[in-house]
C-alpha positions in Angstrom: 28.3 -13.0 -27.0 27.0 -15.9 -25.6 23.4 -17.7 -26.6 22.1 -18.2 -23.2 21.2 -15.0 -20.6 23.8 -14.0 -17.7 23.2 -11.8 -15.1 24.7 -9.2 -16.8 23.0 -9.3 -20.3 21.1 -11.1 -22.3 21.5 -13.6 -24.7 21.7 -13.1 -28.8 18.5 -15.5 -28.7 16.7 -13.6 -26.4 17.9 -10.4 -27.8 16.7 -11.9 -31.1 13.6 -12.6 -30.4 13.1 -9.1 -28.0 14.0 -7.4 -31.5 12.0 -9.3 -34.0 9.0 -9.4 -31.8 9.3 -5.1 -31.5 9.6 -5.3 -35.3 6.8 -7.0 -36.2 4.4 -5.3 -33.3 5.6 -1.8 -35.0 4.9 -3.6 -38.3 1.2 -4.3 -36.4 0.9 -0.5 -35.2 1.1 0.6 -38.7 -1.5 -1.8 -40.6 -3.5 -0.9 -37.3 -3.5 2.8 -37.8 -3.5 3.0 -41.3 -6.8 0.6 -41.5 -7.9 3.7 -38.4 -7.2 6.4 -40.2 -7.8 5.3 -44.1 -10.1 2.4 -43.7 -10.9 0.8 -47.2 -8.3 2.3 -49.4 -6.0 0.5 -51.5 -3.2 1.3 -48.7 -5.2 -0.4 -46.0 -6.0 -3.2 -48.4 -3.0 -4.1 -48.7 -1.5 -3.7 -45.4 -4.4 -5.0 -43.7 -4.1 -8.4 -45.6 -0.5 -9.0 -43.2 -2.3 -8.1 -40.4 -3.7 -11.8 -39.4 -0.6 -13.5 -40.5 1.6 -11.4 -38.4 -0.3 -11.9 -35.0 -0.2 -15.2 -35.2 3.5 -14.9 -35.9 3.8 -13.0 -32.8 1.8 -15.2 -30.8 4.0 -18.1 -32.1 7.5 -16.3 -30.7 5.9 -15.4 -27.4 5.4 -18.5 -26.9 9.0 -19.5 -27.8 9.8 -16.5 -26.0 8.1 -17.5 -22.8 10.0 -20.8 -22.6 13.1 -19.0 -23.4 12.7 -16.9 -20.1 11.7 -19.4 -17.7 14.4 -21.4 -19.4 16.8 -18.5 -18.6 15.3 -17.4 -15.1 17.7 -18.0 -12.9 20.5 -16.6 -15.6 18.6 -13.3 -16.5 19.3 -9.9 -15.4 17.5 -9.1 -12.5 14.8 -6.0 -12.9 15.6 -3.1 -11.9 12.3 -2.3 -10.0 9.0 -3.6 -8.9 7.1 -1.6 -12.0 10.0 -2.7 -14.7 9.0 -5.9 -13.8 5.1 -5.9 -13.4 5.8 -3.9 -17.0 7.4 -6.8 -18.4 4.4 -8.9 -17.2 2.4 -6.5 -18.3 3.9 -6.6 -22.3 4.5 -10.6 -22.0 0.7 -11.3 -21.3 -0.8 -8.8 -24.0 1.4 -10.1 -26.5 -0.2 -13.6 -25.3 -3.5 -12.8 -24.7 -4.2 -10.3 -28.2 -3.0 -12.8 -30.8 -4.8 -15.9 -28.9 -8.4 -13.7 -28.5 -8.1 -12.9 -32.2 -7.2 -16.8 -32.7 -10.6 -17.7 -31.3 -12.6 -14.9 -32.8 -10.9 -16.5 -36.4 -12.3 -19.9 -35.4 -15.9 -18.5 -33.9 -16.0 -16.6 -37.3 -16.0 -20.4 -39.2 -13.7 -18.6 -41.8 -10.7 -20.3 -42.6 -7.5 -19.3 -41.4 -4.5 -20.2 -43.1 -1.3 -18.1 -42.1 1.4 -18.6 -44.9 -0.3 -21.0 -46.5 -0.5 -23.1 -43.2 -3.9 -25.0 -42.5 -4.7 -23.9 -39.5 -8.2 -24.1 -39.2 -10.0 -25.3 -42.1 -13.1 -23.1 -41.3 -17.2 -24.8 -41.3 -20.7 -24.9 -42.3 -23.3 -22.8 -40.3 -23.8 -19.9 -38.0 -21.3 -17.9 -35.9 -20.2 -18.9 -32.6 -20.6 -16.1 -30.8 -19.5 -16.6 -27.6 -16.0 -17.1 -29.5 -16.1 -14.1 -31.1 -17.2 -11.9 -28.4 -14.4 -11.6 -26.2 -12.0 -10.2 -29.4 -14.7 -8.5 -30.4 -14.7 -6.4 -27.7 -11.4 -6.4 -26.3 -9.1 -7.1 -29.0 -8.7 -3.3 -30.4 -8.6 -1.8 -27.0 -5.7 -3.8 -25.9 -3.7 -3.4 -28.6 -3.9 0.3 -28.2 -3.1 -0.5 -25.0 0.0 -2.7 -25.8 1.4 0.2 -28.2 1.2 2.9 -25.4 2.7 0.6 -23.0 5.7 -0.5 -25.5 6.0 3.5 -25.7 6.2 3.4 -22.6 9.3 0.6 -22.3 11.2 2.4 -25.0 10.8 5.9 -23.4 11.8 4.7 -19.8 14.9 2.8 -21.5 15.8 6.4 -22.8 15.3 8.0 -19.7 17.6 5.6 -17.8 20.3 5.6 -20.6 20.2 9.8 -19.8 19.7 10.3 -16.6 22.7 10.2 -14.1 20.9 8.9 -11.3 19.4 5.6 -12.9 21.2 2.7 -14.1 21.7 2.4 -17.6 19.5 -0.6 -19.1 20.5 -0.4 -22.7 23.6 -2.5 -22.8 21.3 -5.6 -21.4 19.5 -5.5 -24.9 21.9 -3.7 -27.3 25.7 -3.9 -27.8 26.2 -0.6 -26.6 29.0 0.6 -23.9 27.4 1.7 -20.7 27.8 5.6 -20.0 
């Protein structure tokens, strides 16, 4: 299997990073809906504490991710439709634009925010900058829900086209799997 994209199939580093990045967003559905459903108990406390830690992680491999592809464009499997690809976009710039709102809400909070024992913003002195934390504030939940239903969304479509005889099957682009 070769590191770099062909037309055919992807790459084990973008295949890599397609899998760990669903990984850790399922990882980010469940500290999400268990802080929903059981806000404040020890199970939410826990989970809850990866929660920052893991964005940011996510955010980090998107970005790596992002280069990767434009890296790889012209090598890539083509998409199958207009909407596959305007989903694609669609999944690429929430799992951009969620991690980097809640980056500057961290910062307009002054708190300190430290992922893995990285300094990455020492925190400071004073008020609130609001106009930093507004945007996450209001947005940030939402579009997560929103990035969940539409990764739903990719995974159920992926089934549908690995089972349905008139559709090409997508599966063995991401997964060593024979085509049916």
């Amino acid at each position: 299997m070769p590191v770099i994209d062909t037309p055919q199939r992807y790459g084990t580093f973008t295949r890599f990073l397609h899998w760990i990045v669903a990984i850790l967003v399922i990882w980010q559905l469940v500290t999400a809906s268990v802080t929903a459903l059981a806000e404040d108990s020890a199970l939410d406390e826990l989970l809850w504490a990866t929660h920052k830690p893991v964005g940011f992680t996510i955010l980090t491999l998107m970005v790596l991710r992002l280069i990767w592809a434009l890296f790889n464009l012209s090598r890539r499997p083509a998409s199958i439709s207009a909407l596959a690809r305007l989903g694609h976009i669609a999944l690429y710039a929430l799992l951009l634009i969620i991690p980097a709102l809640a980056l500057l809400r961290q910062y307009g909070s002054g708190r300190a925010f430290e992922p893995f024992g990285l300094p990455l913003m020492s925190g400071f002195e004073g008020g609130k900058i609001e106009w930093m934390m507004a945007p996450a504030n209001l947005l940030h939940g939402w579009l997560g829900w929103t990035l969940f239903v539409l990764a739903l969304g990719h995974v159920l479509m992926t089934f549908h086209r690995r089972f349905s005889r008139k559709s090409e099957d997508v599966m063995p682009r991401m997964l060593d799997v024979s085509s049916r």
